[in-house]
VOVONU-307835 format. One record per residue (C-alpha): x, y, z; residue in one letter; residue number from 1. Coordinates in steps of 0.2 Angstrom, whole numbers, plus 2048, in hexadecimal, padded with zeros to 3 digits. Example, Ala and Ser with C-alpha at 12.3 -4.5 7.8 and 13.67 -1.06 7.14 Angstrom:
<nudren <83E 7EA 827> A 1>
<nudren <844 7FB 824> S 2>
This chain:
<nudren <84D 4A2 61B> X 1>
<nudren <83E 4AC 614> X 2>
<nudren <84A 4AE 604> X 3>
<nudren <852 49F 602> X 4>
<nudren <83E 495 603> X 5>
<nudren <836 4A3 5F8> X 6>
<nudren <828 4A4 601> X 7>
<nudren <821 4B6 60A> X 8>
<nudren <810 4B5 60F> X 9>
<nudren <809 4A7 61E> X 10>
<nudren <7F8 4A5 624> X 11>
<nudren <7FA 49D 637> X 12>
<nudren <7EB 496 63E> X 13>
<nudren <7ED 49A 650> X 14>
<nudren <7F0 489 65B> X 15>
<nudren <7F3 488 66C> X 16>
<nudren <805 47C 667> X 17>
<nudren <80C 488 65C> X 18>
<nudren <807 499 66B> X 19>
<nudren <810 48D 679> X 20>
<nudren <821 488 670> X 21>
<nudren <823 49D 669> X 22>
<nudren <820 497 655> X 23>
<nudren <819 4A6 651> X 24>
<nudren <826 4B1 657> X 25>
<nudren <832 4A5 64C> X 26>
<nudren <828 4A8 63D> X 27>
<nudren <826 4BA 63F> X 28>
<nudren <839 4BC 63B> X 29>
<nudren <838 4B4 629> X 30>
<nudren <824 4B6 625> X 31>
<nudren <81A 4C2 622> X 32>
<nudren <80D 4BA 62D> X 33>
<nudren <7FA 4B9 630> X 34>
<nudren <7F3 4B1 63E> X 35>
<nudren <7E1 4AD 63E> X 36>
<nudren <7D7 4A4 64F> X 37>
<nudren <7CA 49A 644> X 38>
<nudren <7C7 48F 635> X 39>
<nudren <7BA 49D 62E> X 40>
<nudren <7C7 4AA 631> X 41>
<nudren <7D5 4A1 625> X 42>
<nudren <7C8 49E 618> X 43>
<nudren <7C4 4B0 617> X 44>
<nudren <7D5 4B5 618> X 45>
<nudren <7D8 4AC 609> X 46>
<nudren <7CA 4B2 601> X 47>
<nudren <7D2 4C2 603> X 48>
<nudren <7E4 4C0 600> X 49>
<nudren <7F1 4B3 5F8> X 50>
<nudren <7FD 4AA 605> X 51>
<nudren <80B 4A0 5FE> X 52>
<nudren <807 491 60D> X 53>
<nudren <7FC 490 61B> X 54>
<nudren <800 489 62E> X 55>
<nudren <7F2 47E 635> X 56>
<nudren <7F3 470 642> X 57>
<nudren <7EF 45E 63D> X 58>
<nudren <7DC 45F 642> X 59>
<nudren <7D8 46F 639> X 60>
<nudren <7DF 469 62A> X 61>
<nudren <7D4 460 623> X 62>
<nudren <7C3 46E 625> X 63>
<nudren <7CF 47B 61F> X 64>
<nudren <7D3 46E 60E> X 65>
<nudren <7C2 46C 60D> X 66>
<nudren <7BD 47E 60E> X 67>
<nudren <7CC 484 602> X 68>
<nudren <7C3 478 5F5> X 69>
<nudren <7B2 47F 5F9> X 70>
<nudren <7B9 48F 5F8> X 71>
<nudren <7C2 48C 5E8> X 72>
<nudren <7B1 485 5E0> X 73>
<nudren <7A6 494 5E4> X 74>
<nudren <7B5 49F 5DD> X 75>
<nudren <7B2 496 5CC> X 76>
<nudren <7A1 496 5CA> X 77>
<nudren <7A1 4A7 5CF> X 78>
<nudren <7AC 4AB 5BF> X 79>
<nudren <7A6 4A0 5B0> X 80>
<nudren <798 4A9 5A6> X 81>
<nudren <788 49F 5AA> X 82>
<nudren <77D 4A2 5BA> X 83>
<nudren <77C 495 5C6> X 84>
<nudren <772 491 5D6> X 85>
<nudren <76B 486 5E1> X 86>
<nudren <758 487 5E5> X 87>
<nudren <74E 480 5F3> X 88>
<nudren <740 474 5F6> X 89>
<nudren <734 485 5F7> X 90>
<nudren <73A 48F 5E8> X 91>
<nudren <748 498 5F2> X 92>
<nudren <759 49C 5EC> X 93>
<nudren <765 495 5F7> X 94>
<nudren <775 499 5F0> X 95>
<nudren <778 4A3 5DF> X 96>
<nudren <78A 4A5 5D6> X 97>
<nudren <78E 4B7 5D2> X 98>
<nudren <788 4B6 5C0> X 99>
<nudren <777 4B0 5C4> X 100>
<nudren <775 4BE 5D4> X 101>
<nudren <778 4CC 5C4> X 102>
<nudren <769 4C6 5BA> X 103>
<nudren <758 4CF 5BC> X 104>
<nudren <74C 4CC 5CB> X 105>
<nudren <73F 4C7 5BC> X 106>
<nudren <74C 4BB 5B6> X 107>
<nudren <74E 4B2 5C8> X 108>
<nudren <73D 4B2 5CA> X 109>
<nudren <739 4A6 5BB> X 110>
<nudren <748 49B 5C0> X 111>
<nudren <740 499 5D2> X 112>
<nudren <731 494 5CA> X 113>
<nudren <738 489 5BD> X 114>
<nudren <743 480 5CB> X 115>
<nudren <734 47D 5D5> X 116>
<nudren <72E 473 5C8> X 117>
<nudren <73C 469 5C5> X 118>
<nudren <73B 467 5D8> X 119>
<nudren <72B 45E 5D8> X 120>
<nudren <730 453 5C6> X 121>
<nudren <740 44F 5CF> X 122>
<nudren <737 448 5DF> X 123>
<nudren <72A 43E 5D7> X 124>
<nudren <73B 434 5D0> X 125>
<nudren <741 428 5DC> X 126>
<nudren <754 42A 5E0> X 127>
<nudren <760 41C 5D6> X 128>
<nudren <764 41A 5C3> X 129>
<nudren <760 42B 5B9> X 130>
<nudren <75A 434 5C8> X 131>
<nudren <769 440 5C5> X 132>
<nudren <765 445 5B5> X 133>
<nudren <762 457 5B1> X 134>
<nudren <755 45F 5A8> X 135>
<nudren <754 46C 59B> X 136>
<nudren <747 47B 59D> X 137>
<nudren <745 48B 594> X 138>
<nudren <741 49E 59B> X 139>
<nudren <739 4A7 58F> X 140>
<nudren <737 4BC 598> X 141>
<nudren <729 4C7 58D> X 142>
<nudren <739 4D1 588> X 143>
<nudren <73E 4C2 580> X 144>
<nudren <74D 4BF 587> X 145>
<nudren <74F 4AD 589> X 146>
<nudren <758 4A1 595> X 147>
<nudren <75D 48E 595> X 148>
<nudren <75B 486 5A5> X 149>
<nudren <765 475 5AA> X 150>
<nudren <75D 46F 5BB> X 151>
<nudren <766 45F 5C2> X 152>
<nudren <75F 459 5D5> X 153>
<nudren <769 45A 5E2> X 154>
<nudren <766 44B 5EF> X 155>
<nudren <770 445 5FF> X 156>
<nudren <779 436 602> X 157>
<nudren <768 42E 608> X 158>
<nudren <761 433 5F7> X 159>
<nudren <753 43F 5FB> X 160>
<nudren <753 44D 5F3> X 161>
<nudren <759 45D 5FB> X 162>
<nudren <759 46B 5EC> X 163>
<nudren <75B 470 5DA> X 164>
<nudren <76A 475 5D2> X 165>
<nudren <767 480 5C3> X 166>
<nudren <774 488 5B5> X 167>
<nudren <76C 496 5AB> X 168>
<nudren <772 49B 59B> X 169>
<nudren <76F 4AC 593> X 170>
<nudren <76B 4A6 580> X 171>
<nudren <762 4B5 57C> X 172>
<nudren <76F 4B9 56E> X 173>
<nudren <770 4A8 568> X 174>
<nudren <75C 4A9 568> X 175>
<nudren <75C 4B9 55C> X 176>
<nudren <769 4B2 553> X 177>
<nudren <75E 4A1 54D> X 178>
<nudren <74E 4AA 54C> X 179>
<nudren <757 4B7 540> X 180>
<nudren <75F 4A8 536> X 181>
<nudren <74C 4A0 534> X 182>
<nudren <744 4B1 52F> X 183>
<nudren <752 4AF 520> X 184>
<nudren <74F 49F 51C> X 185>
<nudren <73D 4A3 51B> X 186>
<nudren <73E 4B2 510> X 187>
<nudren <74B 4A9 504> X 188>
<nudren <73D 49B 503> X 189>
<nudren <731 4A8 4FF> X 190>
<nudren <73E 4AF 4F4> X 191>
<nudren <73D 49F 4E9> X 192>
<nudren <72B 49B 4EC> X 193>
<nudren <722 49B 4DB> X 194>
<nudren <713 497 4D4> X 195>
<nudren <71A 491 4C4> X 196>
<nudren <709 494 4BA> X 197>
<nudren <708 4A5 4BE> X 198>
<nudren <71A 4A7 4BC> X 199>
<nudren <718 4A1 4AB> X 200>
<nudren <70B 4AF 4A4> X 201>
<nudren <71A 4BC 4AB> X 202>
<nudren <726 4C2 4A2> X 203>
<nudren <738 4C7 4A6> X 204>
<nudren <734 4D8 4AB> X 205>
<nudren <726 4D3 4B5> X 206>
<nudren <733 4C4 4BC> X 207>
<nudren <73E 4D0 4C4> X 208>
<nudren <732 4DE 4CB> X 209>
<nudren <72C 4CD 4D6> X 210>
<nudren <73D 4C9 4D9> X 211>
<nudren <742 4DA 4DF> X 212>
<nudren <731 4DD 4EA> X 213>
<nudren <736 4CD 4F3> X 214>
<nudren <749 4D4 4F4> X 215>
<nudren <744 4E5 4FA> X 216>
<nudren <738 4DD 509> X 217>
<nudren <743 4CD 50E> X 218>
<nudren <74F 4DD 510> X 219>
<nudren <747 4E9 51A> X 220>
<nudren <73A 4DE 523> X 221>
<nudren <749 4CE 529> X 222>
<nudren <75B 4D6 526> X 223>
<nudren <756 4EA 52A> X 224>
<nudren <75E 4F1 51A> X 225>
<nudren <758 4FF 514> X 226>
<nudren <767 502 508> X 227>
<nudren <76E 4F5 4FC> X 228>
<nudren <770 4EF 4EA> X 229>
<nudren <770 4DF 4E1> X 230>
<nudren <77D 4DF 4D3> X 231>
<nudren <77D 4D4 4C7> X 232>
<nudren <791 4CD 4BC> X 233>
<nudren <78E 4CE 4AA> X 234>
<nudren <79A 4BF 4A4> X 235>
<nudren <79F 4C7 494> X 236>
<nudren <7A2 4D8 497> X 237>
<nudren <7A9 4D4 4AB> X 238>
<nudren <79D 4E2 4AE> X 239>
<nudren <793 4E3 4BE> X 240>
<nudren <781 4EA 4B7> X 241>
<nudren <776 4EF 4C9> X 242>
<nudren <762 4E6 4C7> X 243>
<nudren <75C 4EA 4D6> X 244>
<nudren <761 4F9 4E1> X 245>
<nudren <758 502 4EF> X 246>
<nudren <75D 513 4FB> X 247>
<nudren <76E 515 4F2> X 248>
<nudren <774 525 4E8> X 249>
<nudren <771 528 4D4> X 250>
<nudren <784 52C 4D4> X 251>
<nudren <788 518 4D9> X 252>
<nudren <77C 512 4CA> X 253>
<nudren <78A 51C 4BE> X 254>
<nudren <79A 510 4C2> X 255>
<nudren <7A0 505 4B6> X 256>
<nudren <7A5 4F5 4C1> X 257>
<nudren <7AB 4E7 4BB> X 258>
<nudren <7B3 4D7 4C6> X 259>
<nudren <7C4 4DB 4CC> X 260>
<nudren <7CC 4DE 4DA> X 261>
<nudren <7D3 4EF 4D5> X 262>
<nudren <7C8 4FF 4D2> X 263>
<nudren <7BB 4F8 4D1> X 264>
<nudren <7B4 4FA 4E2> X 265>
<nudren <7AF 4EE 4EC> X 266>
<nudren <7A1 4E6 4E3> X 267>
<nudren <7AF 4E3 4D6> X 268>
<nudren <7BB 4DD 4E4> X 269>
<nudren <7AD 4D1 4EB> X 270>
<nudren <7AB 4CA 4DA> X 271>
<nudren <7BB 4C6 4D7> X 272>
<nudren <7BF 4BD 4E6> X 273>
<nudren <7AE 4B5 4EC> X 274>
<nudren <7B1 4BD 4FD> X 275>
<nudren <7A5 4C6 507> X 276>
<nudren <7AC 4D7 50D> X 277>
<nudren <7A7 4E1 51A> X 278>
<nudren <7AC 4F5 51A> X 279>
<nudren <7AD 4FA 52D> X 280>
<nudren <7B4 50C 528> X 281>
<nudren <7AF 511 515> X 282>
<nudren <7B8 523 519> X 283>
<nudren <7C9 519 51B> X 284>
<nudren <7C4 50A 50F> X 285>
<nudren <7CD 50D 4FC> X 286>
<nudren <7C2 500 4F4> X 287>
<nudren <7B4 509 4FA> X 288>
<nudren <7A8 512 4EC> X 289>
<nudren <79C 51F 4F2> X 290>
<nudren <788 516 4F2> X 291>
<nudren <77F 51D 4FE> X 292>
<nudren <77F 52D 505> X 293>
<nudren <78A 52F 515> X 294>
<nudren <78D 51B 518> X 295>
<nudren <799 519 522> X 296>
<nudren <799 505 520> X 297>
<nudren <796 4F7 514> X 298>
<nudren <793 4E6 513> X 299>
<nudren <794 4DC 502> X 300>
<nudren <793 4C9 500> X 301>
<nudren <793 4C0 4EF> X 302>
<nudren <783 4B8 4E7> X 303>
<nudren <788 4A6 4E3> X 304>
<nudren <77E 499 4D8> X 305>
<nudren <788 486 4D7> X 306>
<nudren <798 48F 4DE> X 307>
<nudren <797 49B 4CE> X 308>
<nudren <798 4AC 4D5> X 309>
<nudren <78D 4B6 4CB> X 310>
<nudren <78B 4C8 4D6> X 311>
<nudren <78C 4D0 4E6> X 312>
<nudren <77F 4D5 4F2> X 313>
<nudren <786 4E7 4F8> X 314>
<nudren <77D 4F0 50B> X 315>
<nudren <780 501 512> X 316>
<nudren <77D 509 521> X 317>
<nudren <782 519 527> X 318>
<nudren <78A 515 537> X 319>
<nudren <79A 510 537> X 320>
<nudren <79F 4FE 53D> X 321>
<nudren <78B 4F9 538> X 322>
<nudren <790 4E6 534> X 323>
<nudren <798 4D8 53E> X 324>
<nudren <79D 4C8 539> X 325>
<nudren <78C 4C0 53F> X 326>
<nudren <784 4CD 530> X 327>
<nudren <78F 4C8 526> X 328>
<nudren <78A 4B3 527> X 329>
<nudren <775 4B9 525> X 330>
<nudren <779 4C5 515> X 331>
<nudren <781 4B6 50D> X 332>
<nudren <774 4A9 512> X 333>
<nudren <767 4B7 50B> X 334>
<nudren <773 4B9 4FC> X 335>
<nudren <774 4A7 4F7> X 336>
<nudren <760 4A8 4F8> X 337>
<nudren <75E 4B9 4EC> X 338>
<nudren <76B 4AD 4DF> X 339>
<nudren <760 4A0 4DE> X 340>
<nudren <750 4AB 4DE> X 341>
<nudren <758 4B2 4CD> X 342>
<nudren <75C 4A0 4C7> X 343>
<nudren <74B 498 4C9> X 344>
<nudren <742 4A7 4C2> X 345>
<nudren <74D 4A8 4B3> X 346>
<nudren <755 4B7 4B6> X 347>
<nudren <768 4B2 4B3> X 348>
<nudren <763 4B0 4A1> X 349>
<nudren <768 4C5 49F> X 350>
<nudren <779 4C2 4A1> X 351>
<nudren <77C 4CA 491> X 352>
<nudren <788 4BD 489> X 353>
<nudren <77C 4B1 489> X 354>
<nudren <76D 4BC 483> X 355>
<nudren <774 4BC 471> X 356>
<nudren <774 4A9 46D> X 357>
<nudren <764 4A7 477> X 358>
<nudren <75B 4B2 46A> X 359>
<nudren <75E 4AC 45C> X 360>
<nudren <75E 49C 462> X 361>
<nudren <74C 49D 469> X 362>
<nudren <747 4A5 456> X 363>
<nudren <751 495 450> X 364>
<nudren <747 489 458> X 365>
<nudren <736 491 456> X 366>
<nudren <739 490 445> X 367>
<nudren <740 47E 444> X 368>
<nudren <738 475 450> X 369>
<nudren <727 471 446> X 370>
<nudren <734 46D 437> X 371>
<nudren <73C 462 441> X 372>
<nudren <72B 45B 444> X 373>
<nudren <726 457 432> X 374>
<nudren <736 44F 42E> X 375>
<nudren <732 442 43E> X 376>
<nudren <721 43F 438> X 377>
<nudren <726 43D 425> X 378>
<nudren <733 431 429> X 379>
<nudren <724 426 435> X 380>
<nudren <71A 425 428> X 381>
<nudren <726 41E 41A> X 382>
<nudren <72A 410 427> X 383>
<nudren <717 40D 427> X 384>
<nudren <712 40D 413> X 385>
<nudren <723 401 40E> X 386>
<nudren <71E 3FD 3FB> X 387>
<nudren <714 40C 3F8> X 388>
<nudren <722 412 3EC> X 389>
<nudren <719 423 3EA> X 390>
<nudren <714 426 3F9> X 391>
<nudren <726 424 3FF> X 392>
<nudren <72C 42F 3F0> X 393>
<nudren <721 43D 3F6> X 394>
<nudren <724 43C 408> X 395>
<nudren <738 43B 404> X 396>
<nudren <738 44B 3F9> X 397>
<nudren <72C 453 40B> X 398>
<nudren <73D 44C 416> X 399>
<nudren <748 455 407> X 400>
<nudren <73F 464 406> X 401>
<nudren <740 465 41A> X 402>
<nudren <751 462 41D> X 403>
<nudren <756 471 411> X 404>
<nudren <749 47D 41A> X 405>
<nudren <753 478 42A> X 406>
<nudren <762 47A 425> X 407>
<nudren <75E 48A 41D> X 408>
<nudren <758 491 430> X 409>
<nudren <768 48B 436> X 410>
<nudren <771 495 42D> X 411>
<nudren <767 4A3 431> X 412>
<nudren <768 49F 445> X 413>
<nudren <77A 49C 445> X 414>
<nudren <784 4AB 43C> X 415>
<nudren <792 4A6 42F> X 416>
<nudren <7A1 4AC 42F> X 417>
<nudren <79F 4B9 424> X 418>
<nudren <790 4C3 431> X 419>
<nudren <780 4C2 432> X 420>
<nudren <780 4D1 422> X 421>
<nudren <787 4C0 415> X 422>
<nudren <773 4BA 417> X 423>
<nudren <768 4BA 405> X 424>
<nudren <759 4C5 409> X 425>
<nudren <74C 4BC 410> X 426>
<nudren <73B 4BC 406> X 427>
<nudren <72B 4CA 409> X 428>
<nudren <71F 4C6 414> X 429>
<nudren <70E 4CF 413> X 430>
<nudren <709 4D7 423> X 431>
<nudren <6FD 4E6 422> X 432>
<nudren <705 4ED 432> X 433>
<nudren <717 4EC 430> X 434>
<nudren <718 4EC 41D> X 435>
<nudren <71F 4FE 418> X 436>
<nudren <725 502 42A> X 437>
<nudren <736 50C 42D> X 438>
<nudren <73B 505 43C> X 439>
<nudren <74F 506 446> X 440>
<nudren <757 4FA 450> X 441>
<nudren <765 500 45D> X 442>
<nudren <76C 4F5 467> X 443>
<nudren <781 4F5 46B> X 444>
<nudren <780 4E1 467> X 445>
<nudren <783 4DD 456> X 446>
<nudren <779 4CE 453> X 447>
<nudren <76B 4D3 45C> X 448>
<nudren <767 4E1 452> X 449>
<nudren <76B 4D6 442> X 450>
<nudren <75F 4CA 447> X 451>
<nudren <751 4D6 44C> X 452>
<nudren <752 4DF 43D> X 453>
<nudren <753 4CC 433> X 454>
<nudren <744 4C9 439> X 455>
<nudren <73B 4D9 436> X 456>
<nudren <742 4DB 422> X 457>
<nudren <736 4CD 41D> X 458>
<nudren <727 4D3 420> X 459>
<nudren <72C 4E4 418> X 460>
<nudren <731 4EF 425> X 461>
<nudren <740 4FC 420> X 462>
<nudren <74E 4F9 42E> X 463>
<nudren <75C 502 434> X 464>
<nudren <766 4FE 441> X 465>
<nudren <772 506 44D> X 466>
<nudren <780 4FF 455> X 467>
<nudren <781 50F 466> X 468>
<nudren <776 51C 46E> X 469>
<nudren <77E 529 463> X 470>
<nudren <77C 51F 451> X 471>
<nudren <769 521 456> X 472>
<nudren <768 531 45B> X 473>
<nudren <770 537 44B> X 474>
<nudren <764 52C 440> X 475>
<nudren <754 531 448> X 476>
<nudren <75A 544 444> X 477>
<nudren <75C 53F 433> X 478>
<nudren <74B 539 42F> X 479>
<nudren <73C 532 438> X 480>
<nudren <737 520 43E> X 481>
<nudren <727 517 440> X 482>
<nudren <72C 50E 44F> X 483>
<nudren <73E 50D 459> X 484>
<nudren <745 4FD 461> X 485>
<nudren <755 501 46C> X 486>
<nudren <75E 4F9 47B> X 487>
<nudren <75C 505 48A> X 488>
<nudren <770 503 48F> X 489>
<nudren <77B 508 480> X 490>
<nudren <78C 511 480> X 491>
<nudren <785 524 478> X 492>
<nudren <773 524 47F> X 493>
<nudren <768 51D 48B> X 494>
<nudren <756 514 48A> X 495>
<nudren <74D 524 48D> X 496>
<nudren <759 530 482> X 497>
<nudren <754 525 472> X 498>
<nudren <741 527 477> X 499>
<nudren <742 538 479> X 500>
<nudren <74D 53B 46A> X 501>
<nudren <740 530 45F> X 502>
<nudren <730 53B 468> X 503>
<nudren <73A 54C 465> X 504>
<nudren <73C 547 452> X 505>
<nudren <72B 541 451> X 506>
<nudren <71D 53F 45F> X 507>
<nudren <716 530 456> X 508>
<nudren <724 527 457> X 509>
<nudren <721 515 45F> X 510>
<nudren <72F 510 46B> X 511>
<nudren <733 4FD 470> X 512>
<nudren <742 4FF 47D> X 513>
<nudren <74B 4ED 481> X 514>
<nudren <757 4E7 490> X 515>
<nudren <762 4D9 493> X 516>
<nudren <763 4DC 4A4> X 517>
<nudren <754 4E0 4B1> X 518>
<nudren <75B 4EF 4B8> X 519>
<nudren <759 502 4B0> X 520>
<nudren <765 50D 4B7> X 521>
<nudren <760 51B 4AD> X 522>
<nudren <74E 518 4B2> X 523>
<nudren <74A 519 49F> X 524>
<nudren <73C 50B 49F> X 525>
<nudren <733 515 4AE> X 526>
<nudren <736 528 4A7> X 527>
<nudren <730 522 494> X 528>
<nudren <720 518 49B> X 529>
<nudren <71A 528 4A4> X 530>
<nudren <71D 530 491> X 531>
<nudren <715 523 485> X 532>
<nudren <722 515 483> X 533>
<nudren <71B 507 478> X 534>
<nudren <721 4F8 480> X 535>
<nudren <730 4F2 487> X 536>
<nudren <739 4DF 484> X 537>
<nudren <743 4D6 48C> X 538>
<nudren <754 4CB 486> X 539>
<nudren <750 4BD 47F> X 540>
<nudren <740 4BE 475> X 541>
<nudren <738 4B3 469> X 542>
<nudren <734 4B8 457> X 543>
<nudren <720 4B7 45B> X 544>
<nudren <722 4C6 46D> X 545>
<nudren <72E 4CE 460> X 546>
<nudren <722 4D0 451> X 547>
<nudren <712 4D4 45E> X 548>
<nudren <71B 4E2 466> X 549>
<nudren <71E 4E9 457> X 550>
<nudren <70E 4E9 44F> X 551>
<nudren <706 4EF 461> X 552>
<nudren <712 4FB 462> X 553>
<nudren <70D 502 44F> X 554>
<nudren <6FD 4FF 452> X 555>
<nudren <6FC 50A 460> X 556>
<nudren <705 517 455> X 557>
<nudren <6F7 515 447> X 558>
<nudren <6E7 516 456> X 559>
<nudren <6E1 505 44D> X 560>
């Protein structure tokens, strides 16, 4: 029978009935049986084992239902994840779940308390509509872990109330978690907090040492890193160029990375793909390039600006596994904030593609803008002397004569076919600095060097240019320069080669050096300041910070 029912275990509640008629014995042959004398018994013995049916009499039925249910019930708050119990009129805990009995005597001390209170708020309410409603308290402990508290009061059927029911949520992480996110959200307002005045009387060089001090503190003070680089994409040349960098090795300023998503690392990879990447294991990662001494994991998010990626944020740690996914969400909230720092400070302008057309353009319309100006004017005051023939006659030759001026500095500002080279030569200027002064130009972009020296040949300067490091090094062997103008990353030589080459050939040799980009790998502009540099310039400038640096520069050289 016990086969063909399926069932094996029985729990019998002992009843006088089933003692008197032999049931028991009956069931013994087909049931693995337990027999139990009181209601208190069966519910502990289920507590303790599973029965696949239970034997009661009609009038212990009921109890025992109710029992099982409360039984039932206590079992399941015992296993969800929040603490819950049931405190008295005087503070006491009556009954806790097995997640609130593992919490800290400190921890149950303030819920007694805070229940109390909602004891007495819960009294002064008379019982009816809205009585039941719970209230939501906080516990705050001096080691900052923190607790939500739900409170509901728990009345009888007369309405008075009897005690509090509390739920008590461990939101200690979730705390952190939220105060972490508004310490970023602060420092990436502070990030972008200018005084727009000052900012003004900066220049780009002074720009970015602001932006990379408030980088290096938002980073140690609110995100802990003490080892991390902010690369920069370089839309032309798909080249990754590093502008600020803090705690990594001198050997991970040497790669060549550009955006893609093989061998390139995974700077490159994240630049490609607009993903954030987190290297759990760099020992058994293959896009993983060495930048930090024994790091052992990485984290790098992309810097977006308008949904234009435009670099990567890259961390390091030494511990393997350093970064979770919850890293992973600040260091691109914190990214988005470093992308839009460099927007409003007018950083982005680097990006070496557009530095070409910005430089002449900005000599273009220093030069043309007051044209523009007379041309506007002339043609006002025609309208106002109608039937002054020659008047008119006079102001329409001034319009003429304009006209062909600006067209002549738009063929200048916007190279013909032919190269900048096809241009007549410009007229002599009289400049008692400049005039007379043998001067090189080395920069690896073609029109810039073109245009600086087209600017310098008027006023009599002797110019040569060269097009890499190598080109200037060779030139400055061959013969001695008043002063020396040269971008401080070039295939051949770096910044700080070409000043030393142009001090070694002669001490009294003024040196500009110039940068596109913020960032000096080579520490060129830091070594050279230590050893006399001149000045340095950053991408664009205007024909006016052009010519003064020069004749400082020169100036310096002669002790006037």
């Amino acid at each position: 029978m016990a086969e063909q029912t399926g069932l094996r275990k029985l729990l019998v509640l002992r009843g006088p009935a089933r003692e008197a008629e032999g049931t028991l014995d009956f069931l013994r042959e087909h049931f693995d049986v337990l027999v139990v004398r009181e209601l208190d018994g069966a519910l502990e013995a289920m507590r303790e084992h599973h029965f696949d049916a239970v034997l009661a009499e009609t009038c212990d039925f009921l109890p025992l239902e109710r029992g099982i249910v409360t039984q039932q019930a206590s079992v399941a708050l015992d296993t969800i994840g929040d603490g819950v119990g049931i405190v008295g009129s005087g503070g006491e805990l009556v009954w806790t779940n097995r997640r609130l009995r593992q919490y800290r005597p400190e921890v149950l001390d303030a819920l007694r308390k805070q229940c109390a209170q909602a004891y007495e708020q819960f009294a002064a309410e008379s019982a009816g509509k809205g009585s039941e409603r719970g209230r939501r308290f906080s516990l705050v402990l001096e080691d900052g872990t923190y607790f939500e508290v739900l409170c509901s009061p728990v009345r009888d059927r007369a309405g008075v109330l009897r005690q509090v029911a509390a739920v008590v949520v461990d939101a200690t992480h979730h705390r952190r978690q939220q105060m972490k996110l508004n310490a970023i959200d602060r420092a990436g307002r502070e990030l972008v907090r200018l005084d727009f005045e000052a900012l003004s009387k900066r220049d780009a060089l002074q720009r970015l040492a602001l932006l990379q001090e408030r980088i290096l503190s938002c980073s140690r003070e609110v995100l802990h890193y003490q080892h991390f680089a902010v690369l920069l994409l370089d839309e032309r040349t798909n080249r990754l160029e590093t502008i600020v960098s803090e705690g990594l090795d001198e050997t991970a300023q040497k790669y060549e990375l550009f955006a893609g998503t093989e061998n390139n690392g995974i700077c490159g990879y994240v630049v490609a793909t607009g993903r954030s990447y987190v290297c759990g294991d760099t020992r058994s990662d293959p896009r993983y390039l060495p930048g930090m001494r024994d790091a052992r994991s990485s984290l790098t998010v992309p810097l977006r600006l308008h949904d234009k990626i435009i670099g990567v944020l890259n961390v390091e740690s030494d511990a393997k596994g350093a970064f979770s996914e919850e890293d992973r969400q600040f260091a691109e909230i914190f990214a988005n904030h470093v992308a839009l720092a460099m927007h409003v400070l007018n950083l982005l302008v680097f990006e070496r593609h557009t530095t070409r057309t910005q430089l002449t353009g900005c000599m273009g319309a220093e030069i043309a803008g007051p044209i523009n100006d007379i041309i506007t004017e002339a043609g006002e005051l025609m309208e106002d002397y109608v039937g002054v023939d020659d008047l008119r006659k006079r102001l329409n030759a001034l319009i003429d004569h304009a006209t062909s001026v600006r067209k002549t500095i738009r063929q200048w500002t916007e190279p013909p076919a032919g190269g900048v080279l096809d241009r007549p030569a410009p007229p002599v200027r009289k400049d008692p600095v400049l005039t007379g002064k043998k001067i090189l130009i080395a920069d690896d972009e073609e029109l810039i060097r073109n245009t600086i020296r087209d600017v310098l040949v008027p006023y009599g300067c002797q110019v040569d240019t060269a097009a890499d490091g190598r080109e200037a090094l060779k030139k400055m062997a061959a013969g001695r320069y008043d002063l020396v103008l040269s971008d401080i990353k070039m295939p051949g030589a770096n910044g700080y080669e070409i000043f030393a080459a142009a001090r070694a050939a002669d001490a009294s040799t003024a040196v500009v050096l110039i940068t596109g980009f913020g960032y000096d790998p080579h520490h060129s502009i830091v070594k050279a300041n230590r050893e006399g540099l001149s000045a340095v310039m950053m991408k664009p400038f205007k024909v006016n910070q052009l010519l003064e640096e020069c004749r400082n520069a020169l100036a310096k050289k002669s002790g006037e």
